[in-house]
N, C-alpha and C positions, 0 to 999 in steps of 0.2 A: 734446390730446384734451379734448372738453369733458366737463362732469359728466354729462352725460346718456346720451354714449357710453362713458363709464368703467363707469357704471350698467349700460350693456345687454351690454357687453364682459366685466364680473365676476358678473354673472349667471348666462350659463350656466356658468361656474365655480363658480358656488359649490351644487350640490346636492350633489355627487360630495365637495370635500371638508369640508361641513358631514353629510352624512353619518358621514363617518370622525372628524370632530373627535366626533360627537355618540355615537359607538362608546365612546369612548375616555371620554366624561363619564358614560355608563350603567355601564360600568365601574367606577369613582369611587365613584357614586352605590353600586352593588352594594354595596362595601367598604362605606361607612357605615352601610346600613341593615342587612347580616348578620350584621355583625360582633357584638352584643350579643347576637343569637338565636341561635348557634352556640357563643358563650362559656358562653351557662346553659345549653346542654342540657351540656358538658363539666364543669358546674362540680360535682356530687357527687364526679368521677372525680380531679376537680387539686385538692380539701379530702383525700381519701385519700392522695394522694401529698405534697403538701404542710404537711399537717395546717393546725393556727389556721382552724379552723371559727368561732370567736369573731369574726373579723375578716372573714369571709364577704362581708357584705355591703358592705364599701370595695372590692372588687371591682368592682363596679359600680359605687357610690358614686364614686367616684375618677377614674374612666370618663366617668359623666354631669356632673359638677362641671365638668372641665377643658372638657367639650365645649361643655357651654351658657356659661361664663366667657370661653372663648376667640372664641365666634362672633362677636361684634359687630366685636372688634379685630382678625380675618383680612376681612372685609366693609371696613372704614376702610381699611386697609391694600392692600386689590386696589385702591379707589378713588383712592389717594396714587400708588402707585408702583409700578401694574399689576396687569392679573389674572394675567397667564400665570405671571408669578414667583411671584406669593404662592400662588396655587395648585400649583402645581406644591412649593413648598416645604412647602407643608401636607400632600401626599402623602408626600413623605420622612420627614417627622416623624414620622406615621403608620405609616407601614413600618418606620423605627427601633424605633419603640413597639413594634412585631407582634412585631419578633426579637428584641429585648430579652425583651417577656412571654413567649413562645415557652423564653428561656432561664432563666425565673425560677428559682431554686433553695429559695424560702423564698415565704409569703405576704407579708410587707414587700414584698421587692422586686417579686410579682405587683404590688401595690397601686401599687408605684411606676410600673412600668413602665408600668403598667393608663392612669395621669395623662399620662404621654410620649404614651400612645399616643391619649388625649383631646385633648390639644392639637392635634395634628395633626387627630383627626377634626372640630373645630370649623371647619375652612375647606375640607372635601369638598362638604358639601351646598352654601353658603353660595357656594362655587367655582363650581358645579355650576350653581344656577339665575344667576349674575351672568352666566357666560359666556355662556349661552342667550339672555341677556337682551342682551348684548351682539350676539351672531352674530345673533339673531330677530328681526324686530321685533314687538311684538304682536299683528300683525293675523294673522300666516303662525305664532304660536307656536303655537296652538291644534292644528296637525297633528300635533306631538310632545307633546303630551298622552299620548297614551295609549302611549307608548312608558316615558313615566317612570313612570303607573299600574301598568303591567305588570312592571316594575322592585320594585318597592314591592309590589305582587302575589305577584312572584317569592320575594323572599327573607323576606316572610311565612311563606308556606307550604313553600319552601324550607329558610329559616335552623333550625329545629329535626330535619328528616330530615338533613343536609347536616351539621351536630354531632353528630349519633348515629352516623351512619356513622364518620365522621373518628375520633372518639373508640373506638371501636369496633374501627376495623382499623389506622389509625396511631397513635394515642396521642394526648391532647390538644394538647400540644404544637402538633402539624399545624392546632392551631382559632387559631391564630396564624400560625404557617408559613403557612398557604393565602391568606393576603392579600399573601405577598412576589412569586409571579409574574403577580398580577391586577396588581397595583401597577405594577411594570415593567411592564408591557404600555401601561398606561394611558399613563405618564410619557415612555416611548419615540412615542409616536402621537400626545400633544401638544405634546412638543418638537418635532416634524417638520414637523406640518400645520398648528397653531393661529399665528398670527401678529396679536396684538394692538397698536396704536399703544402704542407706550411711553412713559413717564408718570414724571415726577420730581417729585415735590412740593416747594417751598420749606420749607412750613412743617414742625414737627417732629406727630409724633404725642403723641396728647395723652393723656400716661403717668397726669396726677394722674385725669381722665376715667377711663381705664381701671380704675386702681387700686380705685375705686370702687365702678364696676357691676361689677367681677368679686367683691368684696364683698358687693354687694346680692347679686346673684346667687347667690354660695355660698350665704350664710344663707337664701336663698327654698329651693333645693333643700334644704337640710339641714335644712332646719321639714319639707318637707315629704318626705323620707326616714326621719327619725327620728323623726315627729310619729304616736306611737299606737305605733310598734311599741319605737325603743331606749328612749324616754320618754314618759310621758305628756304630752298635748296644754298640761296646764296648770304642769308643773311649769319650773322655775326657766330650768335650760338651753335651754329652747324657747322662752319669755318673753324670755330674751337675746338668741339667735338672731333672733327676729321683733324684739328692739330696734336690734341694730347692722346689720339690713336695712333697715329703715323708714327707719335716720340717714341707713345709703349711699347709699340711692338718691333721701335728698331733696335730698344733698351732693351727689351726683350730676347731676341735675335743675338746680340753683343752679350750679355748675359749666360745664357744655354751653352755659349763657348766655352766660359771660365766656371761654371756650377760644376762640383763634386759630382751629381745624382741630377741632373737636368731634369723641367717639368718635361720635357717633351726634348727627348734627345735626337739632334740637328742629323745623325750619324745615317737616322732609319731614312732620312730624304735622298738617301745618297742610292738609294735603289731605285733605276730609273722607273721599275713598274708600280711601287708603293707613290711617286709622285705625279707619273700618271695618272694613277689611282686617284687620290685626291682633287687632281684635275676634274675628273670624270665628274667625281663624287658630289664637287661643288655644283657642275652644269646641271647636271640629271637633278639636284636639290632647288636649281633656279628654275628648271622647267618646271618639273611636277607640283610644284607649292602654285606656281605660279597658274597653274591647269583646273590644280583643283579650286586654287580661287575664283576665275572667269569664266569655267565651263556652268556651274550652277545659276552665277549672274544672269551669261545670255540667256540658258534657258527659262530661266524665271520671267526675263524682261522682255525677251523677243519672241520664244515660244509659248510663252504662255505656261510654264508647269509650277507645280506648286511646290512654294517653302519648303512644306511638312516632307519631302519625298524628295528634298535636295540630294542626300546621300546615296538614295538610288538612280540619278542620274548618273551617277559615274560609272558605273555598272558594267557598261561597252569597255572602259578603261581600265578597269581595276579589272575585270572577269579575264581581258584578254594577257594582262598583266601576269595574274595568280598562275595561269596555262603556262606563259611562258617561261615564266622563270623556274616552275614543276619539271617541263624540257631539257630549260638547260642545266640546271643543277642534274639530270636525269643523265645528257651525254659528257658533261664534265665530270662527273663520277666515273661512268663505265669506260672513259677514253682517254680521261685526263687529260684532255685539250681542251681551251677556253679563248683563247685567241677571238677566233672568230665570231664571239657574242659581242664583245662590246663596238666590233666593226659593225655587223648587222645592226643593233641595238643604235649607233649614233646614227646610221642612214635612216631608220623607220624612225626615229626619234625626229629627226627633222623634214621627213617627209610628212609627219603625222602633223608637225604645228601647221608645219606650212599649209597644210589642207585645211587647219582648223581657221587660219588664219582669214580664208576665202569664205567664210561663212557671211550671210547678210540675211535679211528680214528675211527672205524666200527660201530659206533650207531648212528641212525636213526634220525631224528627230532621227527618222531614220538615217540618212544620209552625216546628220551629225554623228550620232552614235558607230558609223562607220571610220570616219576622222578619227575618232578619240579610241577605237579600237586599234586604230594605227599607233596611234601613238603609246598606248599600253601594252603592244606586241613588243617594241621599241624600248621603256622603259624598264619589262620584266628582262630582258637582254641585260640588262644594266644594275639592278638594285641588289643583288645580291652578289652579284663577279666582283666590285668594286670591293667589297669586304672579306671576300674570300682573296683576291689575286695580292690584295694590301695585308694582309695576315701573312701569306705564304711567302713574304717579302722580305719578313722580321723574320730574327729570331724568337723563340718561345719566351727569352724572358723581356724583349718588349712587347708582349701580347696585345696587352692591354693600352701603351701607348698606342700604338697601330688602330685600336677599334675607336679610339679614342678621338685619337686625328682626322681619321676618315670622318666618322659622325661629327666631330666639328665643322670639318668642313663643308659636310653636306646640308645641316643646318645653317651657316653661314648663307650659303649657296640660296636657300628658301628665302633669306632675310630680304637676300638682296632682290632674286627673284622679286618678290612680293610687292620691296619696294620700285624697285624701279619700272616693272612689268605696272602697276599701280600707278606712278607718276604720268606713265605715258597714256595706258589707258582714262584715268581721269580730265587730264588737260584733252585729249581727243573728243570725250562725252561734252565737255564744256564748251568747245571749239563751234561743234556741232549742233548743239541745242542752241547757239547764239547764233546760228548760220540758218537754222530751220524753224527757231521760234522764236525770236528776234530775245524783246527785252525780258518776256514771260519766260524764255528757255534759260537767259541765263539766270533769273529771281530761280529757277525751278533748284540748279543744279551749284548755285553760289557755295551752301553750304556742307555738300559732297555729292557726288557726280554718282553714286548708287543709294536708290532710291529701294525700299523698303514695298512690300507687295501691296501693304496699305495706300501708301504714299502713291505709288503707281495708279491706281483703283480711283484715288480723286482725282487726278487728270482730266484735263480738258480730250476729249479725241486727237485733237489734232496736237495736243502738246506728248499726248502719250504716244503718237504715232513718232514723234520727233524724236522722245525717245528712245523709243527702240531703234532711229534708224543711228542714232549716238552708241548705244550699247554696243548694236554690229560693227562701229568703224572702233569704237578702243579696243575691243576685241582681237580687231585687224590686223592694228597695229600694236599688240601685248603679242599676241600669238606669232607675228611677224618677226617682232624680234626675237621672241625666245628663238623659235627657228635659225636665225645667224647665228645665235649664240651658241644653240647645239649643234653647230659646225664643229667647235672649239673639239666635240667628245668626239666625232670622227677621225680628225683630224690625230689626237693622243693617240683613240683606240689602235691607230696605222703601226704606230711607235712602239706598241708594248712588246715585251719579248717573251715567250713562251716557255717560263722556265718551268721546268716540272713541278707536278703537287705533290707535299712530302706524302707519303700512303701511310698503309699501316699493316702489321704482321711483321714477321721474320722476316721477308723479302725487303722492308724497307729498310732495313738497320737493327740489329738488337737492339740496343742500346734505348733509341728513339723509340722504339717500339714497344719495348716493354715499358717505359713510362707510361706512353700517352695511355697503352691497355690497364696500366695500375692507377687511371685518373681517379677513376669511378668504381662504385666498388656496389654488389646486387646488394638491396632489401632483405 
């Protein structure tokens, strides 16, 4: 059989089970992104039963450390010596993690278990878009856009009703339990269907690499976890922290030069739209963390809406998100042009904060939920081109470096986001309540500057009015800055260069083509 009839012979085979493999990856995908928004809505209920409130926040700490540490090294590792194993073995670890935290009896062992079950999540996403990347080629990805927006959509607005309930009528416990039959499912449906060329590598993984960037990498997060709330920004510990990052990741850097099998080889930066890309990927990761942390805030604090229905606030955002990125995976497909999303995407991106930014006591839901549609217009522009335009950048065998990098960076990007977007918004609330409620505002906000709906509830009137009008002014200024900062992705987007998406059939290459069509193989 020649290439050309292997091509047109696994063709019609492959919608039916690139379908079911792509069930099975949304699945995946689900676990990773709900699993943190499920755990904090549970997390007042497992510090009662648990106690070590003190230790709260290595919770998550612990969680995001091992996630972003591990991602680069599960991306190397699918590239070395296959996806389907390394993925598939990154689900188990994961699910170990689930039933272990699940059986925690002590906060240690939460915390412990919490890091098990980070490790594993460091090669869901990273799994997630390599294998896409693998089965897709880029010209035909753009149609499952908006499949994975909707995902990422879902368990937005999802992942906090979806923890209230759980916690609510089974016990928290179950906010771990509920990932063991998602998991099977998944891991059953890609052992069956998914069938990737399998891959031995000579060389060894390159451990002193690793050891490194998971170094840099802790001290980035942990500057920016503890940076303003466990310590101040200037004191001694944080100084440290940003000194033995700075070393590792220049050790790091000098390192990748002389490695055999590099964690992350220096070569794929050399493509100016894969470093674009990451540009992009870091800003668009500081806005939208940073969005979906303060748009819930004000509206709980200044509008008045409630906890339980936080995840449906974003709705304007994520709805207008899910539409656009449906779009433009829609005309990047049929045209193979992409350019001009992430230009659009940085202008609405920064017209949207910017609007958000001008909110005060006196604006509307309506009127907000306009804002934040802007800015979701803006975003779906962006969340999925960054991955696709950085894939079609590499070659096929650093696939998985590529998806790798990017979600590092984009997660990077949240941290920072979160933190700093946090730092200003907090000192502004405090600034404010000492300016509007003298000694009472700042006794109110000494011990953190967001205050709990309860919390809110015993206020004096006029100390709650002060608050709100504090909420509005760090909001101002969270949402102000992010806006300059998403200058930064217009700015790239200008630079990228418009190289073609590889396609797929006989017209693209035999050679290229009949692989990518022998990825996957029907049911």
């Amino acid at each position: 059989m020649t290439a050309t009839e292997s091509v047109e012979t696994e063709a019609g085979k492959r919608p039916r089970s690139v379908r079911v493999v792509l069930l099975a990856l949304m699945i995946t995908m689900m676990l990773a992104m709900l699993d943190n928004m499920i755990v904090g809505t549970a997390m007042p209920t497992i510090v009662g039963e648990l106690g070590g409130l003190e230790h709260l926040s290595w919770v998550v700490t612990a969680y995001t450390l091992a996630t972003a540490a591990s991602t680069p090294l599960w991306g190397k590792i699918g590239d070395m010596y296959g996806r389907k194993g390394s993925f598939m073995g990154s689900i188990v670890i994961f699910l170990v993690g689930s039933a272990l935290s699940g059986m925690a009896q002590d906060m240690g062992q939460l915390i412990g278990f919490r890091a098990v079950q980070g490790l594993g999540a460091g090669g869901l996403m990273v799994g997630v878009m390599a294998i896409i990347g693998d089965l897709i080629p880029p010209r035909e990805r753009g149609k499952y856009q908006g499949m994975m927006a909707g995902v990422m959509a879902l368990a937005m607005i999802g992942g906090p009703l979806v923890g209230g309930t759980i916690t609510d009528h089974w016990g928290w416990r179950w906010a771990f339990y509920i990932n063991l039959p998602l998991g099977v499912v998944s891991l059953g449906l890609i052992s069956v269907v998914l069938h990737l060329p399998k891959k031995r590598a000579k060389a060894r993984i390159d451990y002193l690499g690793a050891l490194l960037l998971t170094v840099g990498i802790t001290s980035i997060v942990l500057v920016t976890t503890w940076g303003g709330t466990e310590y101040a920004w200037t004191s001694a510990r944080i100084m440290e922290l940003i000194g033995i990052g700075v070393v590792a990741l220049i050790g790091f850097v000098f390192w990748q030069t002389k490695a055999a099998e590099p964690v992350v080889p220096l070569h794929i930066f050399r493509s100016r739209n894969f470093t674009l890309m990451s540009v992009i990927g870091f800003i668009t990761g500081f806005a939208m963390f940073g969005a979906t942390l303060f748009l819930p805030l004000y509206q709980q604090a200044v509008q008045g809406a409630s906890a339980t229905n936080s995840g449906l606030l974003l709705l304007p955002m994520l709805g207008a998100m899910l539409v656009t990125s449906m779009v433009a995976g829609r005309i990047t497909t049929n045209s193979g042009r992409y350019k001009a999303f992430p230009i659009v995407g940085g202008v609405l991106m920064v017209v949207g904060l910017y609007l958000l930014s001008t909110m005060d006591t006196g604006t509307t839901r309506f009127t907000s939920g306009l804002y934040m549609a802007v800015l979701g217009l803006g975003m779906g522009c962006l969340m999925q081109i960054t991955m696709l335009v950085a894939q079609n950048s590499v070659e096929m065998k650093d696939m998985g470096v590529a998806s790798s990098s990017t979600t590092l960076f984009r997660t990077l990007g949240s941290s920072f986001g979160v933190a700093i977007m946090g730092a200003l918004f907090n000192h502004r609330v405090q600034d404010v309540m000492a300016e509007k409620a003298g000694a009472l505002g700042s006794k109110i906000t000494e011990r953190s500057a967001q205050l709990d709906a309860a919390s809110l509830a015993k206020l004096p009137a006029a100390a709650r009015e002060a608050y709100q009008h504090a909420v509005s002014s760090g909001t101002h200024a969270a949402f102000l800055l992010g806006a300059v900062v998403a200058v930064v992705v217009l700015v790239a987007a200008l630079f990228v260069k418009e190289v073609p998406l590889r396609g797929a059939g006989p017209q693209a290459g035999g050679t290229e083509a009949a692989a990518q069509a022998a990825v996957v193989e029907a049911v």
